[in-house]
DSSP file (Angstrom, degrees, kcal/mol; ACC not computed):
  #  RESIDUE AA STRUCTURE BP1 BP2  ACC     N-H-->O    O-->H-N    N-H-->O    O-->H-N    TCO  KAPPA ALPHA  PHI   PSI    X-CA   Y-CA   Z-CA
    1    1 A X              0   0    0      0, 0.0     2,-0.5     0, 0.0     0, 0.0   0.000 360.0 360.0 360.0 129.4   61.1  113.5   86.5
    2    2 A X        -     0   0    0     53,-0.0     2,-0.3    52,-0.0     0, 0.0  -0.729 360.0-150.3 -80.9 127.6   62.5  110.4   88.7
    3    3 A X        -     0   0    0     -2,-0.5     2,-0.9     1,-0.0     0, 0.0  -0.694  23.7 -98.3 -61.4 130.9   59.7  108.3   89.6
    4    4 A X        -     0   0    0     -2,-0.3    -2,-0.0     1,-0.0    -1,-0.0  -0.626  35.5-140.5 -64.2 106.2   59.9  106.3   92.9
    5    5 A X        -     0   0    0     -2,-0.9    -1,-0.0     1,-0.1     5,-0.0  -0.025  14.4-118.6 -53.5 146.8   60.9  102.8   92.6
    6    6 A X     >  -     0   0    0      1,-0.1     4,-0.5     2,-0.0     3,-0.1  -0.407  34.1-107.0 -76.2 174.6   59.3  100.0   94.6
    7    7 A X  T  4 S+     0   0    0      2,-0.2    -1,-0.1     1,-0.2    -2,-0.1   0.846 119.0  64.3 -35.7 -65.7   61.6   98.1   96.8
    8    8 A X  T  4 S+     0   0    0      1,-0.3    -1,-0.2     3,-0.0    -3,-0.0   0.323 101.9  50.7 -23.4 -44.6   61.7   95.4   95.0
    9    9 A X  T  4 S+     0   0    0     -3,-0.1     2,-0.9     2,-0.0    -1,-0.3   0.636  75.6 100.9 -87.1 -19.2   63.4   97.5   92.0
   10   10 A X  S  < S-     0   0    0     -4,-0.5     2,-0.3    18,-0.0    48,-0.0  -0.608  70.3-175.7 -53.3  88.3   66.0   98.9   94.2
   11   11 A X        -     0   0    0     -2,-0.9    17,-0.8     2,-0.0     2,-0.6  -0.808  26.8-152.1-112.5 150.9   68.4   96.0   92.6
   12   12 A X  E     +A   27   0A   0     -2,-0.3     2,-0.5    15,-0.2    15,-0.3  -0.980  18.3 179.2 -96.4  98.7   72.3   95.0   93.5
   13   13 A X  E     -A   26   0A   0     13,-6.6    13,-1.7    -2,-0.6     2,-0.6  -0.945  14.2-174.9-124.5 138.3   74.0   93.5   90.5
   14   14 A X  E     -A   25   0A   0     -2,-0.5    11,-0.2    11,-0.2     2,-0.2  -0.885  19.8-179.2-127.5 107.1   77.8   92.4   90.9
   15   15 A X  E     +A   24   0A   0      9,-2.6     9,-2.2    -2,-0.6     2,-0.2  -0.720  13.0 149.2 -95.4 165.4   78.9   91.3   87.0
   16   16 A X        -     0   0    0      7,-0.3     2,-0.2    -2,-0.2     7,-0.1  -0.710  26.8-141.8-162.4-177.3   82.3   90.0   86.2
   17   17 A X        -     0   0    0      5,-0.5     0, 0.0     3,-0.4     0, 0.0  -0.797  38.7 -96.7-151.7-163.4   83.9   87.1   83.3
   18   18 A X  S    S+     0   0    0     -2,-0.2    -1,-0.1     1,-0.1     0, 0.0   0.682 117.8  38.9 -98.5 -32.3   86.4   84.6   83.1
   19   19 A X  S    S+     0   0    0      2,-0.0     2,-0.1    -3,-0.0    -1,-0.1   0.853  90.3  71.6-131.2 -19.5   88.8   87.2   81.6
   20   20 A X        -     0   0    0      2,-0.2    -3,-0.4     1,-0.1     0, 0.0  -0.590  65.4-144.6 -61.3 140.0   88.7   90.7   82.9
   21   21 A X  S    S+     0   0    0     -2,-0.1    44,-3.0    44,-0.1    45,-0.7   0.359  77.3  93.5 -94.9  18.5   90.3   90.9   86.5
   22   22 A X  E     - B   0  64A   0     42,-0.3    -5,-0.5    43,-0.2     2,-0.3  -0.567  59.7-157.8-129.8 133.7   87.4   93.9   87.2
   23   23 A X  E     - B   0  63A   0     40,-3.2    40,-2.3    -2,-0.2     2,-0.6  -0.925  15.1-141.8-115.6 143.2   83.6   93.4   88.8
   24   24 A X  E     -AB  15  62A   0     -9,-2.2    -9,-2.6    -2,-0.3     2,-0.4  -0.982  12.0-158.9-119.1 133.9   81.1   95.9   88.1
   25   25 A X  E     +AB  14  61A   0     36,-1.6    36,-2.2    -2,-0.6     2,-0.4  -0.958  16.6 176.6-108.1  98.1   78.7   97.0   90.5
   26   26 A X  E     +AB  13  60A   0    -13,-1.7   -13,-6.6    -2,-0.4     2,-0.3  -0.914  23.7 166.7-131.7 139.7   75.5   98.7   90.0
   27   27 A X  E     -AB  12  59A   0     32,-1.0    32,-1.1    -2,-0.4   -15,-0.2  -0.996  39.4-173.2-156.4 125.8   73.5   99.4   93.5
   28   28 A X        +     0   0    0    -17,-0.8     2,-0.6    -2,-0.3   -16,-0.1   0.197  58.8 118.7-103.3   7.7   70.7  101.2   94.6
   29   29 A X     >  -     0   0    0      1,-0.2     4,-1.8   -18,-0.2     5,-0.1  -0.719  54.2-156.3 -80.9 119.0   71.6  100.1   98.1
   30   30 A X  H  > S+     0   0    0     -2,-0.6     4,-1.4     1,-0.2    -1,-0.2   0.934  95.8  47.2 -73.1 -48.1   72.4  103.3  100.2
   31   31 A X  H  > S+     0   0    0      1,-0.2     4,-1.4     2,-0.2    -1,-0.2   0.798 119.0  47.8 -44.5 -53.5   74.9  101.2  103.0
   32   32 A X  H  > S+     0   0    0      2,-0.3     4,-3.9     1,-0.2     5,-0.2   0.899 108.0  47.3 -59.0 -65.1   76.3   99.8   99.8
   33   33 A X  H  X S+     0   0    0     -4,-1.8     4,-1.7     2,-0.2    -2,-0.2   0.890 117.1  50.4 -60.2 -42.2   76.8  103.3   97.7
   34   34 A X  H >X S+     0   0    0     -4,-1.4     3,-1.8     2,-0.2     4,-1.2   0.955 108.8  46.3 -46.3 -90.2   78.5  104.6  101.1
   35   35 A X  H 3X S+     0   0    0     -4,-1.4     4,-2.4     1,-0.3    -2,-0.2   0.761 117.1  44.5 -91.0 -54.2   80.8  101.9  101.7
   36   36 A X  H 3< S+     0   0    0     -4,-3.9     4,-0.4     2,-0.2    -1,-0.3   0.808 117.3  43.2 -62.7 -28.0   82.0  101.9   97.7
   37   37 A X  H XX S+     0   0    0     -3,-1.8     3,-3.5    -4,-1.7     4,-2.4   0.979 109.7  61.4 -53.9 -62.4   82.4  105.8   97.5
   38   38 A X  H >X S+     0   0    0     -4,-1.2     4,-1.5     1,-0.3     3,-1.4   0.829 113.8  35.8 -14.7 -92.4   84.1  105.3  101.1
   39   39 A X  H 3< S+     0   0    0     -4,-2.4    -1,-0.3     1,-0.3    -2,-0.2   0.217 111.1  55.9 -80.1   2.0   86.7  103.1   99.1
   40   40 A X  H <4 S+     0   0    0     -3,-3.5    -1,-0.3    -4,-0.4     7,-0.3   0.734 106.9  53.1 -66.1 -37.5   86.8  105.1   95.9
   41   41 A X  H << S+     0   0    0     -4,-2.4    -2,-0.2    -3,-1.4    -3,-0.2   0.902 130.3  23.4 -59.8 -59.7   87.8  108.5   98.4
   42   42 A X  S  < S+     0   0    0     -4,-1.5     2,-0.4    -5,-0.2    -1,-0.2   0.322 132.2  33.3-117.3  29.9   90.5  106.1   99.6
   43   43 A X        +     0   0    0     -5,-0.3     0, 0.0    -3,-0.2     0, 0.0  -0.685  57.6 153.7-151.2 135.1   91.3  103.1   96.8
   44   44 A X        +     0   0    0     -2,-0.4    -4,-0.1     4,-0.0    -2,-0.1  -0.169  68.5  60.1-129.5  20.0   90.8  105.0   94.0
   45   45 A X  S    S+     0   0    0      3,-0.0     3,-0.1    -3,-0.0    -5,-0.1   0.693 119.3  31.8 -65.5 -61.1   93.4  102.5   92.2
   46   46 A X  S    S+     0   0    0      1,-0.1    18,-0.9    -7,-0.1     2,-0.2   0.227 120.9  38.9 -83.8  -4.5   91.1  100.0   93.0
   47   47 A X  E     -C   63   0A   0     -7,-0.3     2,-0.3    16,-0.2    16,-0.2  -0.645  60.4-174.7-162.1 113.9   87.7  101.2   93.0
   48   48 A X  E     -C   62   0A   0     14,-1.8    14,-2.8    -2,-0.2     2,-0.2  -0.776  25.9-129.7-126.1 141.7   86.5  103.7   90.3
   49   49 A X  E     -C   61   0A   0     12,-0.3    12,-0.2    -2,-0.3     3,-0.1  -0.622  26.6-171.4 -83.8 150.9   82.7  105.4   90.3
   50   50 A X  E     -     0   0A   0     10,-3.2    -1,-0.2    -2,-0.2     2,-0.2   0.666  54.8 -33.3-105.3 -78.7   81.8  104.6   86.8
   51   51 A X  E     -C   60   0A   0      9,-0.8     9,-1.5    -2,-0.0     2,-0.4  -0.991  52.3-134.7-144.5 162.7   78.5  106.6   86.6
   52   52 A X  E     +C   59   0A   0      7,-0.3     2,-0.3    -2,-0.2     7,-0.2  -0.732  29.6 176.8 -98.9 160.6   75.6  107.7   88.9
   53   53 A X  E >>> +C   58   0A   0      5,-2.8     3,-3.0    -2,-0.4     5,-1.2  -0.819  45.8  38.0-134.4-178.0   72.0  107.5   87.9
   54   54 A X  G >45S-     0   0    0      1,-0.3     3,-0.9    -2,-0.3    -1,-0.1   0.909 132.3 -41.1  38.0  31.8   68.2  108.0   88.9
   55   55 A X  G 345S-     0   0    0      1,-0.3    -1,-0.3     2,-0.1    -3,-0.1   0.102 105.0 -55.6 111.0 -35.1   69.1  111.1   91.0
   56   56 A X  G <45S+     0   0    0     -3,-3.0    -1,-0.3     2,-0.3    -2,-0.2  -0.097 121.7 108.0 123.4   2.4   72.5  110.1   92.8
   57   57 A X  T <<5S+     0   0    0     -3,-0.9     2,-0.4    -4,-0.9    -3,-0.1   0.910  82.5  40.4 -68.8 -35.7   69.7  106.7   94.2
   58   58 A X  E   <S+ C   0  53A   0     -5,-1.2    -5,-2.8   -30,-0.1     2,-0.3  -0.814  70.7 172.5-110.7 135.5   72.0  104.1   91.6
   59   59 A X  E     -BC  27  52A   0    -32,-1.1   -32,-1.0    -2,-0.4     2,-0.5  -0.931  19.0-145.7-129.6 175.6   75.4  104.0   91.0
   60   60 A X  E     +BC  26  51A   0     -9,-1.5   -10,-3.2    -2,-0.3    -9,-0.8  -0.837  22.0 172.3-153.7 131.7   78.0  101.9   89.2
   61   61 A X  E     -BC  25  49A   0    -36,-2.2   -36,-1.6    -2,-0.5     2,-0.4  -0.935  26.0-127.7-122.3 143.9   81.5  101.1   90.1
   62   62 A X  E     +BC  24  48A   0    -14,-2.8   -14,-1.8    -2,-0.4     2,-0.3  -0.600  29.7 169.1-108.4 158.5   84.2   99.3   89.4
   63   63 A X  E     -BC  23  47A   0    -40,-2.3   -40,-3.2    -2,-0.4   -16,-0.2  -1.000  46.0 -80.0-146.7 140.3   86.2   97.1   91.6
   64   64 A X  E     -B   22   0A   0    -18,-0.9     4,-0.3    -2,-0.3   -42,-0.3   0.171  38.2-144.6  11.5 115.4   89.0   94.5   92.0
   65   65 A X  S >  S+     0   0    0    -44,-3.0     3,-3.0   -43,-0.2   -43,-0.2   0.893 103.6  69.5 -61.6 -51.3   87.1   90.9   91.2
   66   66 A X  T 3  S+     0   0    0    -45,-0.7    -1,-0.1     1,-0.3    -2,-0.1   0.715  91.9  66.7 -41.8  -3.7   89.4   89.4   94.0
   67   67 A X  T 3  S+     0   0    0     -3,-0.1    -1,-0.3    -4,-0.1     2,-0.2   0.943  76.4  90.5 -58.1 -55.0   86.9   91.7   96.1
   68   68 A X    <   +     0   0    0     -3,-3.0     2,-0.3    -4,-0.3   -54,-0.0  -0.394  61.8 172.6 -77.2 121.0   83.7   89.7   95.4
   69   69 A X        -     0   0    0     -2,-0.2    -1,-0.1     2,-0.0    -2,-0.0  -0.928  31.7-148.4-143.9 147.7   83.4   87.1   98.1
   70   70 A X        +     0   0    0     -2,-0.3     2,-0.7     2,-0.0    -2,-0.1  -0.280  29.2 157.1-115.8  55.7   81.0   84.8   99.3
   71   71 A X        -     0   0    0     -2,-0.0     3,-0.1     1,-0.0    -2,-0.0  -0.752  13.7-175.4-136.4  83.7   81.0   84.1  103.0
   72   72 A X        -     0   0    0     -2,-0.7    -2,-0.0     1,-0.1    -1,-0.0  -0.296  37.9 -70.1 -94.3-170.9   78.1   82.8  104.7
   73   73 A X        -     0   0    0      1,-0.1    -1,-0.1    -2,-0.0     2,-0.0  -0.272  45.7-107.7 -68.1 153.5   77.8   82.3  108.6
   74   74 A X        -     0   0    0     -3,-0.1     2,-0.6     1,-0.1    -1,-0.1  -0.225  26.2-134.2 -85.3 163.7   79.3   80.2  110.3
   75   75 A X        -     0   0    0     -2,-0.0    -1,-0.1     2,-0.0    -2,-0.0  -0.873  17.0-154.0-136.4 114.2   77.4   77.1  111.8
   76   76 A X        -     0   0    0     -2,-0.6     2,-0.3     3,-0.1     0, 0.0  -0.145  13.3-129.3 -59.2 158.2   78.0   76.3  115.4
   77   77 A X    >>  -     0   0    0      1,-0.1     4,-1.9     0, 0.0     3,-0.8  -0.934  30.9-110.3-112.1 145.8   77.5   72.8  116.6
   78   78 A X  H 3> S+     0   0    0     -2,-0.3     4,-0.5     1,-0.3     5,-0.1   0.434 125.5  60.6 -92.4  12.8   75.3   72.5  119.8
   79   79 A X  H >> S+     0   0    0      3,-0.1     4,-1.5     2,-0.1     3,-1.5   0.941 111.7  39.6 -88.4 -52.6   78.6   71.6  121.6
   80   80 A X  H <> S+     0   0    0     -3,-0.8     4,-2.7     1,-0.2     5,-0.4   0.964 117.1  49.0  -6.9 -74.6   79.9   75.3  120.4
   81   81 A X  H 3< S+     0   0    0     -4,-1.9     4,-0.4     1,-0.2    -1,-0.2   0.751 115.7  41.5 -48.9 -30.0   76.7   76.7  121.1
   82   82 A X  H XX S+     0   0    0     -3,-1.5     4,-2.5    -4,-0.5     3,-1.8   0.969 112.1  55.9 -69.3 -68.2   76.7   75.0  124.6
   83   83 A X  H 3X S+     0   0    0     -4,-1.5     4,-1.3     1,-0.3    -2,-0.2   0.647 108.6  46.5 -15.2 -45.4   80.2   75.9  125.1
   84   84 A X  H 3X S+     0   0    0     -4,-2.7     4,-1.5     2,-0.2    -1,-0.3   0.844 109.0  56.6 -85.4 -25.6   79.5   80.0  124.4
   85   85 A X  H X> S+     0   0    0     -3,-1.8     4,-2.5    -5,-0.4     3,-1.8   0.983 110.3  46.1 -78.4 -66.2   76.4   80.1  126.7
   86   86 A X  H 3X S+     0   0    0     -4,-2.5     4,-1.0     1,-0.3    -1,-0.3   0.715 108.4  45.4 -62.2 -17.9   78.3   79.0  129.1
   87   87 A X  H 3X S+     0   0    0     -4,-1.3     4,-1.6     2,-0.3    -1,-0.3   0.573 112.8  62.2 -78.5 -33.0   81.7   81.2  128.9
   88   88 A X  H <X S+     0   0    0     -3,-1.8     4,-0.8    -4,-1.5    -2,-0.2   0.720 112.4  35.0 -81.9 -11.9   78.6   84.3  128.5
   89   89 A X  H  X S+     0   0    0     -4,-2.5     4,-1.1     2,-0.2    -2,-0.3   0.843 113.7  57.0-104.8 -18.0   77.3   83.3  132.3
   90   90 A X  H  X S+     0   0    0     -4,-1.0     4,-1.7     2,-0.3    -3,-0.2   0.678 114.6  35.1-169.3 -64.3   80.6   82.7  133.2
   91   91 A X  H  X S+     0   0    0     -4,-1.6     4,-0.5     2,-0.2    -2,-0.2   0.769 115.5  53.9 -59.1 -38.5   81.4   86.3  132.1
   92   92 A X  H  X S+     0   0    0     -4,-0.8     4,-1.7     2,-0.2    -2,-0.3   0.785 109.7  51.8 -74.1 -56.0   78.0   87.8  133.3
   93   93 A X  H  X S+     0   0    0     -4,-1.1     4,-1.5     2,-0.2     5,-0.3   0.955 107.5  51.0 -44.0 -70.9   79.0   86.0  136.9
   94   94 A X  H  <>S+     0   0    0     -4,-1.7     6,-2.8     2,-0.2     5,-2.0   0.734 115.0  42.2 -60.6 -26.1   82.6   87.8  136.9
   95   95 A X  H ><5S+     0   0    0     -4,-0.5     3,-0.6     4,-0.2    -2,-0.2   0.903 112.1  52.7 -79.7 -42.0   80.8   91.7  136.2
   96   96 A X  H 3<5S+     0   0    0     -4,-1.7    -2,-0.2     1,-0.3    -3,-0.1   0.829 117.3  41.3 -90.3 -24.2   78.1   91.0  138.6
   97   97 A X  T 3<5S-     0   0    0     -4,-1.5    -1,-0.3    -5,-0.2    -2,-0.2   0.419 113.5-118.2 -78.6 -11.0   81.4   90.1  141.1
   98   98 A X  T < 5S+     0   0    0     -3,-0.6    -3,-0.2    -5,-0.3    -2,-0.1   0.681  81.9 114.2  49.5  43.4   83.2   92.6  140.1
   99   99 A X  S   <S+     0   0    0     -5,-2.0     2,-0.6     1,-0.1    -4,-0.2   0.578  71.1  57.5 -96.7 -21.9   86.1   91.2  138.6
  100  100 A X  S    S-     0   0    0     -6,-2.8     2,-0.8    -8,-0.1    -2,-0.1  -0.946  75.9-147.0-114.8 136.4   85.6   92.2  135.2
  101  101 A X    >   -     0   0    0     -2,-0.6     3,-1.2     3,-0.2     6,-0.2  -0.798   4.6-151.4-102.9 128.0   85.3   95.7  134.8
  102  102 A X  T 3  S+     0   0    0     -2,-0.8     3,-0.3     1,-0.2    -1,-0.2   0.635  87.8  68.2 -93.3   1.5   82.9   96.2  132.0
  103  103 A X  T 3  S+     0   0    0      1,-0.2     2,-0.6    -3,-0.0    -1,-0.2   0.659  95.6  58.8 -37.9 -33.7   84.5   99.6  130.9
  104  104 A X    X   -     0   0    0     -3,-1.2     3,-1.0     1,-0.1    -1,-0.2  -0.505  67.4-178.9-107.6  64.8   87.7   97.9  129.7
  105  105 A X  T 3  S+     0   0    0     -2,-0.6    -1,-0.1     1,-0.3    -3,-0.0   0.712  71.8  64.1 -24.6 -35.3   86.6   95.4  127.1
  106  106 A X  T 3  S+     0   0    0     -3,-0.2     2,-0.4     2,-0.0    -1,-0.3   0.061  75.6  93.1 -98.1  41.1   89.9   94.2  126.5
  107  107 A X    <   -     0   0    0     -3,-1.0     2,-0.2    -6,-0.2     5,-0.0  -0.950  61.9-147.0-107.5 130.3   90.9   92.6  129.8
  108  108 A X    >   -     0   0    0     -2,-0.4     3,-0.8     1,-0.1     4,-0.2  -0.640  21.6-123.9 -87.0 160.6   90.3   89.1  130.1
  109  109 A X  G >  S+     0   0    0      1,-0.2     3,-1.6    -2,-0.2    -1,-0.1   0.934 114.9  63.1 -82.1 -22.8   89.4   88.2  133.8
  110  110 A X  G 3  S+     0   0    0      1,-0.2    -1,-0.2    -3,-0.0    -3,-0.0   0.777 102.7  48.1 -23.4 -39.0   92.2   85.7  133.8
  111  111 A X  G <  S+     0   0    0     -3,-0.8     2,-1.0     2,-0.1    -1,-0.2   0.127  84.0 120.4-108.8   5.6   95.0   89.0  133.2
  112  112 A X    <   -     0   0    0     -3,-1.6    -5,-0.0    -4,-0.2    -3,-0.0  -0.763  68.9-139.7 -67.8  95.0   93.0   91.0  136.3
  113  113 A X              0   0    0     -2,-1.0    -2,-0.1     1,-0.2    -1,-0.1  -0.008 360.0 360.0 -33.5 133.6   95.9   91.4  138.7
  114  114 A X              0   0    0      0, 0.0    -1,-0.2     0, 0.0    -2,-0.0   0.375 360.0 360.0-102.3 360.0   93.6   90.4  142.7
């Protein structure tokens, strides 16, 4: 019988070494388990289910290391930050005018033929 795990046990571990070019993945993370089946289905060159556990909740896979990335957010400078507010009223100004039509996401209002 599977017991329910606290949260807190629900764990993510991504191992690797210096000398295998392979990461191994073990995840209770659902978003996670999706996205790596997702890219066994269509990589399966590259990204191999090793085994499931604890019901189908844990799994562990292997993957590419050159996968494993570290990429945190970016950090605006309050001239950026100033810079976007305004270009979002500036956009918000041009729908409420009715120059940008906010159905067509990809038109800039510059490229609106008047």
């Amino acid at each position: 019988m599977i017991m329910n795990m606290a949260r807190y046990e629900q764990e993510t571990i991504i191992g690797f070494n210096e000398e295998e070019k392979t990461a191994g993945i073990y995840t209770h993370n659902k978003v996670l388990r999706q996205k790596l089946e997702a890219l066994a289905r269509d990589r399966p060159e590259d990204c191999r289910l090793v085994k499931v556990s604890r019901s189908g909740r844990a799994v562990d896979y292997t993957i590419p290391k050159s996968w494993i990335k570290i990429a945190p957010p970016r950090i605006a400078s309050e001239a950026q930050k100033e810079a976007s507010r305004k270009a979002i009223e500036k956009a918000v100004d041009q729908i409420e005018m009715g120059l940008i039509d906010t159905c067509d996401a990809t038109e800039l209002p510059d490229q609106k033929e008047k």
